[in-house]
C-alpha positions, 0 to 999 in steps of 0.5 A: 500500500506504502507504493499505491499511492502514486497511481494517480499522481495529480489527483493526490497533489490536487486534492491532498491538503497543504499543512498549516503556515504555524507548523511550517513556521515553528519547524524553521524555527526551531531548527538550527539552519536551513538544509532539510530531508523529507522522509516520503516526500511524495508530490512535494506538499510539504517540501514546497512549503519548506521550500517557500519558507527559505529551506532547501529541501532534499527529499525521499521517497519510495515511489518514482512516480511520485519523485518525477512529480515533485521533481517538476515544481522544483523538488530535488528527490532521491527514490529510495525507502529512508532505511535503505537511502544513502546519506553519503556523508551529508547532513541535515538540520532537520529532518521532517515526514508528512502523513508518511512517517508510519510506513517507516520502521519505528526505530531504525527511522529515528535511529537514521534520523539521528545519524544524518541530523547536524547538533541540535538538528529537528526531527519533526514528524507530522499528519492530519487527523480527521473526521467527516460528519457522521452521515458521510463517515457511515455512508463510507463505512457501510460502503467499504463494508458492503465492497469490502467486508474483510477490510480493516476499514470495514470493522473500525469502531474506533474514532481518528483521534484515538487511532491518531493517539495511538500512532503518534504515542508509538512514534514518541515511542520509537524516538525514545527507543532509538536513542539520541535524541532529547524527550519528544514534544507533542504540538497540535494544530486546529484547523478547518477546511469547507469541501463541496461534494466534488472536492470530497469525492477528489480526496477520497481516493488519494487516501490509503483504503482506496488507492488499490480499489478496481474503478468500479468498486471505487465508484460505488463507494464514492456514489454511496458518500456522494448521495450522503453529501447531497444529503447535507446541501452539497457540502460540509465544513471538516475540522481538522487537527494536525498532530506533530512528534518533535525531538531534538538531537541530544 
């Protein structure tokens, strides 16, 4: 699934959010210069961000199709996973990973982290945790259900923050686990984004259940959300929160 993601490749980028300005920020802030890696870069969201911000940006990932596109908006990127990259001898000042840090070994990342950071060099890994309204999360659940039985997404009685909890205590985790660095931090981001029916329907498919679906199967689930969308006027507001484990190279 790690590698699924670049089937549609314009799709993901277009649809996929950005990350909010204050993470960005606080990242180049706290980092002890400009040189950055980005672990599972993918399109290049947040390494243009990054980049925007005045940092030169390296970035990994696993997928080619996803470098080639991050390569066309100015990305340089290295297709690699991040245990199996070769640094050769450079380093970094912070090393950051967008919604992509759980496809990396827990410990070895962190450990490989360590080894490429400069002193008191970032390792900042973050994600957005959401949770549409209630008629379009059962409208897709009962989809997956229904295409899907045997999926994990079909059976999942727990909420995104709790799964999110869980996920970024297990990163903290790892960071402790592979040593060198200080105590991790938990930051958190409030936002909120308004999305049409088409706008929803866009996103749907760049997300992880759905990446490997057939078309037809993939249609189904999304004329089931659609018809729940329609139901709500065409659209709805989506609060998000943008979790964040950071830690400093002891």
């Amino acid at each position: 699934m790690a590698e699924s993601f670049g089937v549609d490749v314009d799709r993901y980028d277009r649809a996929r959010p950005d990350y909010p300005a204050e993470l960005v920020a606080r990242i180049v802030a706290e980092s002890p210069g400009l040189d950055l890696l980005d672990v599972g870069c993918g399109t290049g969201i947040e390494a243009r961000q990054f980049r925007d911000a005045g940092c030169r940006v390296l970035g990994v990932d696993p997928d080619a199709r996803m470098a080639a596109f991050a390569r066309g908006g100015g990305i340089d990127v290295e297709v690699a996973t991040f245990e199996d990259w070769e640094p050769a001898g450079r380093a970094f000042d912070a090393v950051v990973s967008g919604q992509a840090w759980h496809w990396v070994d827990p410990v070895a990342g962190p450990a490989k982290a360590a080894g490429v950071l400069r002193p008191d060099g970032l390792l900042a890994v973050f994600a957005h945790v959401f949770q549409p309204p209630a008629v379009v999360a059962d409208a897709f659940a009962g989809a997956i259900r229904r295409v899907l039985p045997g999926s994990p997404f079909a059976g999942e009685s727990r909420s995104a923050d709790e799964i999110y909890d869980l996920m970024f205590t297990r990163f903290a985790d790892g960071i402790r686990d592979a040593g060198g660095f200080g105590e991790p931090e938990r930051w958190r981001f409030e936002w909120e984004r308004s999305y049409t029916r088409d706008e929803w329907l866009d996103f749907l498919p760049t997300t992880g259940g759905l990446t490997r679906l057939a078309p037809e199967v993939l249609a189904d689930v999304l004329d089931g959300v659609g018809a729940a969308i329609d139901g709500l006027g065409g659209s709805f507001v989506l609060p998000y929160a943008t979790l964040a484990a950071a830690a400093r190279k002891a």
